[in-house]
KOLMI-683143 format. One record per atom (N, C-alpha, C): x, y, z. Coordinates in steps of 0.001 Angstrom, whole numbers, plus 500000, padded with zeros to 6 digits. Layout:
BEGIN
XYZ/...
END
This chain:
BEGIN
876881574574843324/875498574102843457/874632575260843947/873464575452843268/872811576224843482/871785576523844926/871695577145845700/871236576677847188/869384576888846411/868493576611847662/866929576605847457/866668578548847384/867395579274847857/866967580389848109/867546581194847113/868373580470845988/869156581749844641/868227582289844165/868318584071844312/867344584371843624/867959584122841504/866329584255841212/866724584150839400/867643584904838945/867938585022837634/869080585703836580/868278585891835642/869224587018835186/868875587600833732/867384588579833626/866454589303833009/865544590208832499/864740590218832870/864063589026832131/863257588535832317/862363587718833475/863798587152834022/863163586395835568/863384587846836742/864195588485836217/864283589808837202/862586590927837243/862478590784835912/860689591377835904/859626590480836643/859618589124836156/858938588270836963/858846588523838279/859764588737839201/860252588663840672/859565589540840933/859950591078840340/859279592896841111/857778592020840415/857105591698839595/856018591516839447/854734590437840737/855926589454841077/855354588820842236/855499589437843546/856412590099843787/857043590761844812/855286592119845171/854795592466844148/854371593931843787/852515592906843659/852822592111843668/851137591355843658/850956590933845379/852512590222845771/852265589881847275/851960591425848032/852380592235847521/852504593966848413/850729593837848321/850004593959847177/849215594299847273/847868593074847941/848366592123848001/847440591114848788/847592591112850258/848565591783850547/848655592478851966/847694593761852286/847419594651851183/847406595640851133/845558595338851658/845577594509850673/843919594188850752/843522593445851803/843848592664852359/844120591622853732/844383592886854936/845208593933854791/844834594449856268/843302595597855826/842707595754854741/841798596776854387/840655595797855105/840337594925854982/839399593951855267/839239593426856722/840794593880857450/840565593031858567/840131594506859646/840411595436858918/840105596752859730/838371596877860230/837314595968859156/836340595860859680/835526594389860481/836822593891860846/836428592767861192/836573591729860035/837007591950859208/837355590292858170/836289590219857379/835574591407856576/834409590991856078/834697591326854615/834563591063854032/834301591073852825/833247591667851675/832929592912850710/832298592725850536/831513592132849697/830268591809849548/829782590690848471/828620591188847504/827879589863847372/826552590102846439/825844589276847183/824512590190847313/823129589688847987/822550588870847226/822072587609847713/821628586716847170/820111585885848225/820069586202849097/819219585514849904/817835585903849899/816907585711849395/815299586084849470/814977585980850846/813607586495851112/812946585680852593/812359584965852656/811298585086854005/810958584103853622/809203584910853476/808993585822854171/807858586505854147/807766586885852409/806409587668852708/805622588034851639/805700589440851386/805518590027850489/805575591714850024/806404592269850804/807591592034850760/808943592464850699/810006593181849549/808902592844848503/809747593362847140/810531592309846556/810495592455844965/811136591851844441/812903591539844452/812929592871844456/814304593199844477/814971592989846401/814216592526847357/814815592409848504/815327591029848799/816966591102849620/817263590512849436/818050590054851417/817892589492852092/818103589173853527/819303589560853873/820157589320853197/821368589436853403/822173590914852268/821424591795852249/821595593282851560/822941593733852031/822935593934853402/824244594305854320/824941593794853715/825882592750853005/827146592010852787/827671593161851543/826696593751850789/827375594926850322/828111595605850832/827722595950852079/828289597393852943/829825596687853317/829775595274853420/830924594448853989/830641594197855949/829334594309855603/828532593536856689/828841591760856449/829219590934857810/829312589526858043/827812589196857671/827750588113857208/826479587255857269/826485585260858213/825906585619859194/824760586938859850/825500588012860230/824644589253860514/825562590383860649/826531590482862425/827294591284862392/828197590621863551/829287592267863554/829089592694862739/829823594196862750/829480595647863144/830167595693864664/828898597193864738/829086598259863693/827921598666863509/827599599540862106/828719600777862165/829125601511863189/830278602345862904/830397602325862399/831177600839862374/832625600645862493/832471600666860258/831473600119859792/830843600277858475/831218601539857673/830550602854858333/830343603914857845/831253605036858623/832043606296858499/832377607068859481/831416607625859613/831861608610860529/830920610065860967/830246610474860364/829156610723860356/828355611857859321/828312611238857850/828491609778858194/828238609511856250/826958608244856505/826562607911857593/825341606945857461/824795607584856724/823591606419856024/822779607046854955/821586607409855353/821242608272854259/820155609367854350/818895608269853978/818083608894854707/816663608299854030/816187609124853431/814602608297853090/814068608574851839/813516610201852130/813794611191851280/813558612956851293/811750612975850505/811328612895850824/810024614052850125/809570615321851260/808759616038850214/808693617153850187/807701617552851279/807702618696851923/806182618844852889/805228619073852011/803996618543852106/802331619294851751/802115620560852226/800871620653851468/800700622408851206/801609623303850785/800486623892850462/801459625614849747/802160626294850516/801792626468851857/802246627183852544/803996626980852842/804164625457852553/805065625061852633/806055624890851582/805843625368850150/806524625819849114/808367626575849247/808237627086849753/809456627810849886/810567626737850493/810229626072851640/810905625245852229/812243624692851450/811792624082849850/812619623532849662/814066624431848900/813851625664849020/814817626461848295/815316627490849429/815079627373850820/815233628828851406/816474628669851957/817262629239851936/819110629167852485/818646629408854497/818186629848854258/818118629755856049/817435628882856790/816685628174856213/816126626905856468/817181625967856075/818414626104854986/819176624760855077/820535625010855696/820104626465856440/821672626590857296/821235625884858824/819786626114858609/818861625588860261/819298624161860506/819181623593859402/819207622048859395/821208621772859713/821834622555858983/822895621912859510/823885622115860697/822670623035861082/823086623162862859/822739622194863259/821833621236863063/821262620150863554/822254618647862973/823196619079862503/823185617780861639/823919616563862457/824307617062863342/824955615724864819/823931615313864819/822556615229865498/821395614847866034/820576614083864410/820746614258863148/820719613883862032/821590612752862023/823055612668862092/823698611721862010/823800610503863112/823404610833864125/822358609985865074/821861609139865392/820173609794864259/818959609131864291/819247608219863051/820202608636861830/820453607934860665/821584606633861290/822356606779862464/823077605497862508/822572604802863060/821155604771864000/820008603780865141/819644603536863482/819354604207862542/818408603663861449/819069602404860790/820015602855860337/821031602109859551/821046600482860007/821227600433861902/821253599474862739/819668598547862593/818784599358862771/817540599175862612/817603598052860956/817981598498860219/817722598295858903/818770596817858878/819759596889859175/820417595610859144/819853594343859595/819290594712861288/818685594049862048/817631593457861245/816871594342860360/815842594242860143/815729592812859395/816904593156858489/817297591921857433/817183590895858072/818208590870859206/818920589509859617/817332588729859617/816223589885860458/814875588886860892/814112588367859897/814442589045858769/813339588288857770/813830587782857047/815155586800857582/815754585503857032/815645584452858072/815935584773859261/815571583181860621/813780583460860638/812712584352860111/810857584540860359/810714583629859336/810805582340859807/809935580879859069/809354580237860226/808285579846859219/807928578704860327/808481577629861095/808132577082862071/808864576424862973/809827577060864005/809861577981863887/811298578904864971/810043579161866012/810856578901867483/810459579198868318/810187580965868747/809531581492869243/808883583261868979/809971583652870265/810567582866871382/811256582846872115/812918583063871365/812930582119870927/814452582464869723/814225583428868871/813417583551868400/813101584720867471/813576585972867708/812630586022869244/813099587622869956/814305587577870557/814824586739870810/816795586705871627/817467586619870549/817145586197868920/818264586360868258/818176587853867539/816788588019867037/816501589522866853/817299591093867807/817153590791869272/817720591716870147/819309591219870401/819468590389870041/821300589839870179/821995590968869553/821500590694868001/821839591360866838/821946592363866736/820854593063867509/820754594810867609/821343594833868853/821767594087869898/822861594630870343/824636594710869926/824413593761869033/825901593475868016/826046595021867860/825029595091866295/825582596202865639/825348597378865970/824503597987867180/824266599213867650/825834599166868745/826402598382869337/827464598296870230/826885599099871587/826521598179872112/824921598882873275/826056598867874469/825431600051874951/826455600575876008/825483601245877014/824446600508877412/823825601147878451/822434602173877512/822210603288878668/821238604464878186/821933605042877042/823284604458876707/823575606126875627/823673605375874076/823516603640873993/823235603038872836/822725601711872988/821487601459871978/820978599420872727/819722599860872182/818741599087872405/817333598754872305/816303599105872348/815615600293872394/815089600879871846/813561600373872628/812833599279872692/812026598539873413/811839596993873212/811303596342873764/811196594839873511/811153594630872156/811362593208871372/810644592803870623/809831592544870287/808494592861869668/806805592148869432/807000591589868350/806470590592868791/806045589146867790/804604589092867783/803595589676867607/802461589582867813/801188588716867008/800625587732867064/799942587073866171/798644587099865922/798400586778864946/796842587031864745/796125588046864737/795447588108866034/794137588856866336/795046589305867590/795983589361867796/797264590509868679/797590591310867983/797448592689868106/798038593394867333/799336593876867805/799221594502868883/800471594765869518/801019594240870811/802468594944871172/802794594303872877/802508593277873260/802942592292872013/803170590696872834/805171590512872106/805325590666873629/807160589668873517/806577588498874327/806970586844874438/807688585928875020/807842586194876343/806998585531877599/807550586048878638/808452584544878854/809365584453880205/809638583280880391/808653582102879982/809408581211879564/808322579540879579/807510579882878669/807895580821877640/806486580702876497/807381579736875680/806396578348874905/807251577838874034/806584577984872674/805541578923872608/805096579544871628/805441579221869629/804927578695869022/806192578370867637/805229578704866570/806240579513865405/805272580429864562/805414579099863243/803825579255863028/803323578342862089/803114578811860496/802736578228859705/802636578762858458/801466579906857754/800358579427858826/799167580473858693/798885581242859477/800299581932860262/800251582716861153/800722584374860494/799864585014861428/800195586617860464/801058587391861660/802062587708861452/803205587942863047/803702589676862528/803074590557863705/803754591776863479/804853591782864380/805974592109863423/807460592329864508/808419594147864316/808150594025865681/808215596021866145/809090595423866772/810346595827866762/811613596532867876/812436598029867708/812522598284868323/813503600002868357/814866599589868410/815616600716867961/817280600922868415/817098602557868917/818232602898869447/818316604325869984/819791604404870286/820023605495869868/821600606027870652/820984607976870878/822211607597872250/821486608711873023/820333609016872783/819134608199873294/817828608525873661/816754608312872442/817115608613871224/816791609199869884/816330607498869268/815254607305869309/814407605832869530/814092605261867783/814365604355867174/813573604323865871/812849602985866207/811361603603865185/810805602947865708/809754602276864202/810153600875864229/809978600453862741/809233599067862684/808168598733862000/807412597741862224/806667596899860994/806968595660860467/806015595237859751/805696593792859603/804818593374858706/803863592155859044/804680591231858280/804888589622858663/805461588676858476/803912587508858413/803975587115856915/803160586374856342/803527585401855403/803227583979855563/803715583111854276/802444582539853612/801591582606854061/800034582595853122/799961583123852324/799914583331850582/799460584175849854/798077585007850025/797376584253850708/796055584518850717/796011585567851895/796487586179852773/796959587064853350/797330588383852552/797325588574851552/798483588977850498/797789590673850841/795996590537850724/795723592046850539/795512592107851387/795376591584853185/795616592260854246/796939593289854392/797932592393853859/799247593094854159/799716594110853137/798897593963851981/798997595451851065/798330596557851683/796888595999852252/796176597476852670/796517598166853555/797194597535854529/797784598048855826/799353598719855111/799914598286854364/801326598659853984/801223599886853072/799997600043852191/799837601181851261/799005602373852288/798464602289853505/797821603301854234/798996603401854980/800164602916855182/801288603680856287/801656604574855046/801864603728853623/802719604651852941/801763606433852777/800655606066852624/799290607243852425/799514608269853638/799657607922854780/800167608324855828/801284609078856261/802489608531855744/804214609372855488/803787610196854354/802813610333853498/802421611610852191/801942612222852842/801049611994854293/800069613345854215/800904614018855219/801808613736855622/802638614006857534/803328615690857004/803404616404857496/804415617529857198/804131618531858352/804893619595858488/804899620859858624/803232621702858707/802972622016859716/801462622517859799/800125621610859005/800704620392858942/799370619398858616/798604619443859957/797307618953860128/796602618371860980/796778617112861055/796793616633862412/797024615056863049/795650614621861853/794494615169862387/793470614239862103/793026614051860730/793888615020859542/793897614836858033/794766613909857990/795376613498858760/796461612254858327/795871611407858886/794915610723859859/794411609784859893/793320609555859110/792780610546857927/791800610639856918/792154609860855875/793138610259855704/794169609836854140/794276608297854804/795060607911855936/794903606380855896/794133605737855721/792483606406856673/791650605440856571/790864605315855687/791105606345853990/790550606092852794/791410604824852271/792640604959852462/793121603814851611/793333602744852324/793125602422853548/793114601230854338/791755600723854344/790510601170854095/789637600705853666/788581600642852270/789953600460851751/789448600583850087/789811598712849649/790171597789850719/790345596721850364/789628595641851123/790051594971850772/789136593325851445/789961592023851336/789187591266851794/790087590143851808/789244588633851677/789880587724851007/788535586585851245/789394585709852227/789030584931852774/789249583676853555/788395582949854109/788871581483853285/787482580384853746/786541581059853066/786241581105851820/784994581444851209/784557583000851769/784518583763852652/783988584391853172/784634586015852743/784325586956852532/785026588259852411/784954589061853487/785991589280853809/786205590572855263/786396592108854714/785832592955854824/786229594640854620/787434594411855865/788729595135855127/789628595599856352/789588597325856351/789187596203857918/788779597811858654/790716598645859801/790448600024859706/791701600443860302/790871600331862212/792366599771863007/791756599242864095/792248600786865039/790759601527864789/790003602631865249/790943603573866642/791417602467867745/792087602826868799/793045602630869122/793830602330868145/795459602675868332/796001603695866888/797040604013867314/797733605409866430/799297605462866254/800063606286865312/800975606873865359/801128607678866310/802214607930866653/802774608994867975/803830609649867571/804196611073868154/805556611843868280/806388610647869075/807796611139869098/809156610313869202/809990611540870115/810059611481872058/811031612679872267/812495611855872357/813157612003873236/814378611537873425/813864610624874921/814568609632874486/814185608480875774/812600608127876112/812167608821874764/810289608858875059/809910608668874030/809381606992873937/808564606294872693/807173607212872432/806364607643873466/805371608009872995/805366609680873641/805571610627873009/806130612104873707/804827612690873610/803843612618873558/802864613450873694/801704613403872428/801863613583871577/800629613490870213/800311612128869186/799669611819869579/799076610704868674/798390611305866948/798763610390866169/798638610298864909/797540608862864889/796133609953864607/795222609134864656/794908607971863216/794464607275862782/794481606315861635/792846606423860785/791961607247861649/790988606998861613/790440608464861101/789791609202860408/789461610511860366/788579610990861629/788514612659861713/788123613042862824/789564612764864264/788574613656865088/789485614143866061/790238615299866101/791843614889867242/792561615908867228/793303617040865724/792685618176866004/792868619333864688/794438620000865270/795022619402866551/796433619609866340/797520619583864758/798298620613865549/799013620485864217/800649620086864137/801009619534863135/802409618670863711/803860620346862980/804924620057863635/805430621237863579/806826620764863258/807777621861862908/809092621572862638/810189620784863669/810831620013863177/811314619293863414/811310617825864791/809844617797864610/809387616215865450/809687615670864779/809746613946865213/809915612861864994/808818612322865066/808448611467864245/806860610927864291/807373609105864137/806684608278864873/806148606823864018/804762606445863625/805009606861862272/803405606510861277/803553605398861139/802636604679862150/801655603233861814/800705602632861664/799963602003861353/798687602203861415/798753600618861024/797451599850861524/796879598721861836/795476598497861283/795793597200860438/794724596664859586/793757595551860280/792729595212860081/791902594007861014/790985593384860402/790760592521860100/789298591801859332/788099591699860443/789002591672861796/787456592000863073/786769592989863102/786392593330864161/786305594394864200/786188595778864367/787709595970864395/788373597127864353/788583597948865543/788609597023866821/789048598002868215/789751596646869178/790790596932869390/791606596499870277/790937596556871794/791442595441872740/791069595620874197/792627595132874847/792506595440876262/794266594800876804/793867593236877116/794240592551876891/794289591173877823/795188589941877380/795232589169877621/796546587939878009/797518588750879337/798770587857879067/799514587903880235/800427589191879591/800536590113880815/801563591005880108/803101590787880064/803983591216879280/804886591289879156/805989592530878904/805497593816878389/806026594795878482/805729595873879855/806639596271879782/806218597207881035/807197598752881202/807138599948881350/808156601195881284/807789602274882386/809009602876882298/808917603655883980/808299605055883335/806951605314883828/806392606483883552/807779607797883235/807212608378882484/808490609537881944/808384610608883080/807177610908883250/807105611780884491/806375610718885679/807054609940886032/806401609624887284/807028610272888353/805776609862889153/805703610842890810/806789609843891696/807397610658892760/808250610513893386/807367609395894762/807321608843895073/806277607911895770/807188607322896678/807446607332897912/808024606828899163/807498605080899121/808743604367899115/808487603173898488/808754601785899680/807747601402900418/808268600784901904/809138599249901588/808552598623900711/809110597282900218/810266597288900013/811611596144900388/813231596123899908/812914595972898797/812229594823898355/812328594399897095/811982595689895641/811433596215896306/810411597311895467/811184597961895230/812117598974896229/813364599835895943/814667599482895148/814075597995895713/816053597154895006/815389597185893403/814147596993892953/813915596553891373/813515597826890669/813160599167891668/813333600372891042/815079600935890506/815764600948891501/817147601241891312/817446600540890109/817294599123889805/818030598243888366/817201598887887244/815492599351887275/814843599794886050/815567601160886018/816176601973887246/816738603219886803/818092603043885987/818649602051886657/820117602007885740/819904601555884531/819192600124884321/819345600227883003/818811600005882066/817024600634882177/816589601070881386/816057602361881388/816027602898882638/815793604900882373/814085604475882648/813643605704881206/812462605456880771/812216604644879434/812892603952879092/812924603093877989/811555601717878549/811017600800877782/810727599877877702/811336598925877772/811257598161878688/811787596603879506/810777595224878988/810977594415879540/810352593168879480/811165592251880097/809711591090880710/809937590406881809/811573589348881201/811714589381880384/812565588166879795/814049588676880404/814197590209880090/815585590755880389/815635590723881408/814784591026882023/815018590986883666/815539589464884253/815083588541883647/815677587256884256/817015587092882974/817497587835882395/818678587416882065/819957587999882975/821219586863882608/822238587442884003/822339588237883821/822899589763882642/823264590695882960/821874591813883213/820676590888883723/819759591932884028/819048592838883052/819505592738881782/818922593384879996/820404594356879776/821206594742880535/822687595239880194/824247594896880549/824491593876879533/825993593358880046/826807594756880218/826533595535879345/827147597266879491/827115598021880532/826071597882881294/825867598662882763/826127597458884015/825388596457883750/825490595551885011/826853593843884866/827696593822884090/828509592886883500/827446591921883313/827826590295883474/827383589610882988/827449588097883875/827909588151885032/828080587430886293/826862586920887121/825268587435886566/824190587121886939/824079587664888152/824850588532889020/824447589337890246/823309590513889847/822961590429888515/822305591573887893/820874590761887676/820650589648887631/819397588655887122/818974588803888316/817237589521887660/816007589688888592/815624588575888988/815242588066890405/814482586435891206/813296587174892101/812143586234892282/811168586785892630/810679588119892983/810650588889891192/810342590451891152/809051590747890731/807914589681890899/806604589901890351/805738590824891491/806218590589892348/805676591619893332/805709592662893521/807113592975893383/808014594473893460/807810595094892172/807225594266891298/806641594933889801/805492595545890053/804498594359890539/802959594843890814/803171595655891684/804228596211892080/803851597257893561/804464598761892803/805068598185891624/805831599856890980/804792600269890313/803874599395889757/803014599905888691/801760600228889251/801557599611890758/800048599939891512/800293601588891912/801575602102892155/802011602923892760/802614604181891537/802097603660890592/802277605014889534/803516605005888704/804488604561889381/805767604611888551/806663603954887702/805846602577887471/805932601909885989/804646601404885748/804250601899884410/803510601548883487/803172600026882878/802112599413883572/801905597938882138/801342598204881028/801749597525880009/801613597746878485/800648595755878011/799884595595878832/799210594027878497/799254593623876971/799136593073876161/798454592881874990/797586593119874424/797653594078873183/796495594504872406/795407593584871254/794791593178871513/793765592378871097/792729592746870320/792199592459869454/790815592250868723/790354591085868984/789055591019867945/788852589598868358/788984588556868164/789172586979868892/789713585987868657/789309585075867433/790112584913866192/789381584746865057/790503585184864276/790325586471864555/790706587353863098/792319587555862770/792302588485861795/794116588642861409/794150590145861833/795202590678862477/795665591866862189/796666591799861460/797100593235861163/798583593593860271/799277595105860814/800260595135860533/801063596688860567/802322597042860157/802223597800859572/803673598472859171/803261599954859470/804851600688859778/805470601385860614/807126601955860113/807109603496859950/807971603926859580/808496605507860873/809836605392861015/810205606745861330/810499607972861062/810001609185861284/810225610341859987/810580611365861052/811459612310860313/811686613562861212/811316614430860027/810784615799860402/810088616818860149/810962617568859696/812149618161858990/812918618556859005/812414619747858527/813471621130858496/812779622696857828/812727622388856737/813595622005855634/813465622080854385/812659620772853541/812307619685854031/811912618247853717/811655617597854965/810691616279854524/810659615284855459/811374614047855382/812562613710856018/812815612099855975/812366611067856649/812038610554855870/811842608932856506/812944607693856826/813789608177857998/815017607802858257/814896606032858346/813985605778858317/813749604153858497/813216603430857247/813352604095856414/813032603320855268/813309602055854616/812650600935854000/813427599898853597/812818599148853833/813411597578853241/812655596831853125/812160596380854690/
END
């Protein structure tokens, strides 16, 4: 009698066997390839958003190519090795003067002395860009602006694998609406909920070691919105054309504000000129320093500075149907420890105890009131997660860091009450031979 375990007889069932034997090898083979990044699989993008002028071809869930989870859940490393994140978008510097650039061997031996600090700013990008997705699949109406920004910064702490000052967040989240243009996050108890005729700019950073990206654009489900958010989106792009190597700041706020006010808009019967909102700008990018010194004006005239090899810039620029100048007011919510602040003898416990936690763990980075009341204090990485790290009555010891010079409030930027703003926002480094725009995408 034959037992359950005889193997077959004869040729034919003997080929069969190495043939199953040699299919199970390789479904192993593929089963541990997959589990090396966490169990992901990769796929086909299929998910639209829910916003507007995003592109045809964009798709929420893009990452599942890379063998990114949906939602994403894989730190990006672990995705790409060393030195192979991807490159952004290359054009060329302006002017003649700058001709040679793209052929000179010592300009592309310059660059690959640099190319750690390249591979870098391209893996915060990469992170940036995933993140980016995840948000403009949960940016519908009805989501609370409170969930919005905790699932947005969750995420970018997933896939950046945030470890304190040397990888994480870059600055708060802005959700900003309307006639806000900038620096509104959610403080506690906002129950805030984004509606259908709401125009929401959403800015967050990533950074590893210090090196900040800084990427921003407008979330709209109104069609009728449609050429606010082109004019503002085609003057950032007008903007990354004019940026290079011995340009002037203030020819690049020329070029925007021809093509940011070459449009209009109707609503409610009425036509608005969008105007560029005059007093806010692009800025240089240092290390651990969102705003390092030179503003990139939007507006022509002004600073005849000139931008130089290898800065980091964020070209943004801001559209408005008001008109066209921001003031600070509502309740603030962002706040950052001056880069050079003064050393100031500090008499309050409380004051010293809530300086020491902004030194550990945010440096000079940008905070907000929300992290501070979470348990691990805004870093399960530096402070665990046991809530001995969650800030309790620190509104004082705030108002006393910032009366006293050594953190900065950032209130809410405003026009006037009425109107729509917009913005988009890209990161570029100056490189010797080309400029990239390491943040590119949808």
């Amino acid at each position: 009698m034959a037992s359950e375990d005889e193997p077959p007889t004869g040729d034919a069932e003997m080929e069969a066997a190495m043939l199953d034997l040699t299919k199970k090898k390789k479904k192993k083979k593929k089963k541990s390839a997959s589990a090396s990044n966490g169990g992901a699989a990769k796929g086909i993008p299929s998910k639209k958003p829910h916003g507007r002028l995003l592109g045809e071809n964009s798709f929420t869930d893009s990452y599942i190519a890379l063998g990114q989870t949906d939602p994403p859940s894989i730190p990006v490393c672990n995705l790409f090795t060393e030195g192979s994140f991807p490159i952004g978008e290359i054009q060329e510097h302006p002017l003649e003067s700058n001709a040679f650039r793209t052929t000179s061997a010592e300009l592309r031996a310059r660059e690959r002395m640099q190319e750690n600090l390249y591979d870098k700013i391209r893996h915060a990008s990469e992170v940036h860009r995933q993140v980016r997705k995840y948000a403009q699949s949960i940016a519908k109406p009805g989501i609370k602006l409170t969930d919005l920004c905790e699932q947005i910064e969750e995420t970018n702490r997933k896939l950046v694998r945030e470890d304190g000052l040397t990888r994480g967040i870059g600055f708060p989240t802005g959700c900003s609406l309307n006639h806000v243009a900038a620096h509104y996050t959610p403080n506690p108890g906002d129950d805030t909920v984004l509606q259908y005729d709401d125009v929401m700019k959403i800015d967050f950073g990533t950074q590893i070691d210090g090196r900040i990206i800084d990427s921003a654009w407008t979330v709209a489900f109104n069609p009728r919105y449609d050429p606010l958010l082109q004019a503002v989106k085609d003057a950032t792009n007008a903007g990354i054309k004019a940026i290079g190597i011995d340009v002037r700041l203030c020819d690049v706020g020329e070029a925007i504000q021809e093509v940011m006010e070459s449009y209009e808009v109707e609503l409610d019967g009425q036509v608005y000129p969008v105007k560029c909102i005059r007093n806010l700008n692009g800025h240089s990018i240092g290390p651990y320093q969102i705003h390092a010194g030179k503003s990139v004006p939007i507006v022509k005239g002004g600073d005849e500075t000139k931008m130089e090899e290898d800065e980091i810039y964020a070209i943004e620029t801001f559209g408005t149907t008001g008109r066209g100048y921001i003031v600070e007011d509502l309740e603030c919510s962002h706040y950052m420890k001056n880069f050079h602040a003064p050393h100031v003898p500090l008499r309050l416990p409380r004051s010293k105890k809530l300086l020491a936690h902004i030194n550990r763990t945010f440096g000079t980075l940008a905070f907000c009131r929300r992290w501070l009341e979470r348990p691990d204090g805004g870093s399960t990485a530096v402070n665990g997660n046991d809530g001995k790290a969650q800030q309790e009555k620190y509104m004082g010891a705030l108002k006393n860091l910032c009366d006293v010079g050594i953190v900065q409030a950032y209130p809410p930027l405003v026009d006037v009450k009425g109107c729509y703003t917009a913005q988009y926002e890209h990161t570029c480094i100056l490189r010797p031979t080309c400029k990239e725009i390491v943040s590119r995408g949808d």
